[in-house]
C-alpha positions as CSV (number, residue, x, y, z in Angstrom):
1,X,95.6,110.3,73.1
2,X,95.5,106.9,71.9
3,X,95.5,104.8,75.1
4,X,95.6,105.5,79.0
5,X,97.8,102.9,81.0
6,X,96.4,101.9,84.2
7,X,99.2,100.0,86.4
8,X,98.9,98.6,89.6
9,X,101.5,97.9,92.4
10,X,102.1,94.8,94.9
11,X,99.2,92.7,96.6
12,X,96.4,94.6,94.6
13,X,96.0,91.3,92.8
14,X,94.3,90.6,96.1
15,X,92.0,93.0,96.0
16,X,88.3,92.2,96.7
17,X,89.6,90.0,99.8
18,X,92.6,91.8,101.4
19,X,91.4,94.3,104.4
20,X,87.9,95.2,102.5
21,X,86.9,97.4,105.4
22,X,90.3,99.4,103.9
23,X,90.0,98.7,100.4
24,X,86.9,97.9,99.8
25,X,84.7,94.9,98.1
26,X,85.5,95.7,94.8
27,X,88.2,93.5,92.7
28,X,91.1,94.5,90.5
29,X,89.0,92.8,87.6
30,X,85.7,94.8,88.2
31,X,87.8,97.9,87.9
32,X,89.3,96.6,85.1
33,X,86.0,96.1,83.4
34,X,84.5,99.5,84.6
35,X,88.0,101.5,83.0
36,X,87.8,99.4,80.0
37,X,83.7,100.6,79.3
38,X,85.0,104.0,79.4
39,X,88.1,103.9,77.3
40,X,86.2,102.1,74.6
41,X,82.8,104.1,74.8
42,X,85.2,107.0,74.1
43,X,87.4,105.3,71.7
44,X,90.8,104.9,73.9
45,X,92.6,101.7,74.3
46,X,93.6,100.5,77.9
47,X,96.5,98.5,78.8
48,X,95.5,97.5,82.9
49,X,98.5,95.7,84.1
50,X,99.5,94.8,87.8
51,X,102.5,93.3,89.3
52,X,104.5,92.5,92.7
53,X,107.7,93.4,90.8
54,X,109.2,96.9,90.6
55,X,110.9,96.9,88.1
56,X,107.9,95.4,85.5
57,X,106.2,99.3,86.8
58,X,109.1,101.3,85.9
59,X,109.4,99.2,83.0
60,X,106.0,99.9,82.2
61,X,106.3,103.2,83.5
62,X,109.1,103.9,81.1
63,X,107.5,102.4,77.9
64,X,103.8,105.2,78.3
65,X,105.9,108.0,79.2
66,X,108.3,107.8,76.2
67,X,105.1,107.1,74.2
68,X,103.3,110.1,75.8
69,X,100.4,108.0,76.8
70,X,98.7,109.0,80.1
71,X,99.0,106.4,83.7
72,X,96.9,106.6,86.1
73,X,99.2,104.5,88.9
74,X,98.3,102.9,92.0
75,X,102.0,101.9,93.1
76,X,100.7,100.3,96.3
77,X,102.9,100.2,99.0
78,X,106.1,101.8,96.4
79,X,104.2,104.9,96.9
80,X,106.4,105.3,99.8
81,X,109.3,103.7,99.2
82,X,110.3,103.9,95.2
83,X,112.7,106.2,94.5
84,X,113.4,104.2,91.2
85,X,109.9,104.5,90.3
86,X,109.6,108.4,91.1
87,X,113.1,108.7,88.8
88,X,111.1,106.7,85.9
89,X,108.0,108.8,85.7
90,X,110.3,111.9,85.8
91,X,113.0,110.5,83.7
92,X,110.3,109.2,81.1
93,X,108.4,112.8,81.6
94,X,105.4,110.1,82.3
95,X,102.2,111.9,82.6
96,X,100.8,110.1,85.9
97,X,97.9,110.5,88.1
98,X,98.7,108.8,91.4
99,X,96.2,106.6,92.8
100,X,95.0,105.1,96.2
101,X,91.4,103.1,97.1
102,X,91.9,104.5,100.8
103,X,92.9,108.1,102.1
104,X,96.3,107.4,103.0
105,X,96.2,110.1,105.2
106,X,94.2,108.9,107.2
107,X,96.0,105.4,108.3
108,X,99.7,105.3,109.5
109,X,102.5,107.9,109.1
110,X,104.9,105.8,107.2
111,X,102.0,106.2,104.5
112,X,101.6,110.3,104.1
113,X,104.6,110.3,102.5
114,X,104.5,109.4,98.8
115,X,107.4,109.5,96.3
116,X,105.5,109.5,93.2
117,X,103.0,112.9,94.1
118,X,105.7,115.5,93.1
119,X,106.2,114.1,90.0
120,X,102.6,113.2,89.5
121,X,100.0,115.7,87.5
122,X,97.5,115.2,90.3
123,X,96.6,112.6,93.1
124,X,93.2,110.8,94.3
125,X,93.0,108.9,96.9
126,X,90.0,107.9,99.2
127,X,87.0,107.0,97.2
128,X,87.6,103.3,96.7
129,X,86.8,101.8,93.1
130,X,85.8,105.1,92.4
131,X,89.5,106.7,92.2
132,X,90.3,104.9,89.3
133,X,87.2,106.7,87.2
134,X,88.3,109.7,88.8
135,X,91.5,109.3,87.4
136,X,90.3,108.5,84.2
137,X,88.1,111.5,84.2
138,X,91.5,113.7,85.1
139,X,93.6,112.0,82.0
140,X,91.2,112.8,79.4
141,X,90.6,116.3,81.0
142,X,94.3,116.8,81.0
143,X,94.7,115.4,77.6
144,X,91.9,117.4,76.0
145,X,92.5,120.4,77.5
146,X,96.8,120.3,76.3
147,X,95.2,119.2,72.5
148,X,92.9,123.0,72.4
């Protein structure tokens, strides 16, 4: 594993100040920051992208899985509506971990349902900021563990 892709959905480009008794305080950049010390402390590069545009993700999507680089994915709100973004991650064999700041089972029903967990190697959801190191933790696991 060369690099781990971390690639982020609509309106969490306003994270930090949208519903931060939901998402929390934390910004996209201070994750950004806190992936970035850990890829490079274990010699991994890390392409952190975000975008309101679906098809930039499956674009995106497309591009790790075919080079068989790891995403950890917070699709946002195309969690639960992106068939096009499920078909990419399966279509690409893209290994993904999905990703959410809140427990989305614990807010509204349209949100339970996610697209991208049964094509996904594993989901975490509910510990804020911290999900993304989680996920991080998970890819390198993964990837160490498929390398012995």
């Amino acid at each position: 594993m060369r690099a781990v892709h971390c690639l982020n959905g609509p309106n969490l480009n306003l994270l930090g100040s949208r519903e931060p008794e939901l998402y929390g305080s934390a910004t996209l950049a201070s994750i950004q920051a806190r992936l970035a010390a850990a890829c490079e402390s274990r010699g991994l590069a890390l392409h952190f992208r975000q975008s309101n545009h679906e098809g930039d993700l499956i674009t995106w999507v497309q591009d790790a899985g075919l080079a068989g680089e790891p995403i950890i994915l917070n699709a946002g709100a195309y969690t639960h509506t992106s068939i096009a973004l499920r078909d990419a991650i399966k279509g690409a064999n893209a290994k993904v971990i999905e990703v959410h700041l809140s427990n989305i089972h614990a807010r509204e029903g349209f949100r339970h349902h996610s697209h991208i967990s049964p094509v996904a190697q594993g989901v975490i959801f509910g510990f804020g900021a911290l999900s993304y190191s989680l996920a991080l933790d998970a890819c390198i696991a993964l990837a160490t563990a498929s390398e012995s």
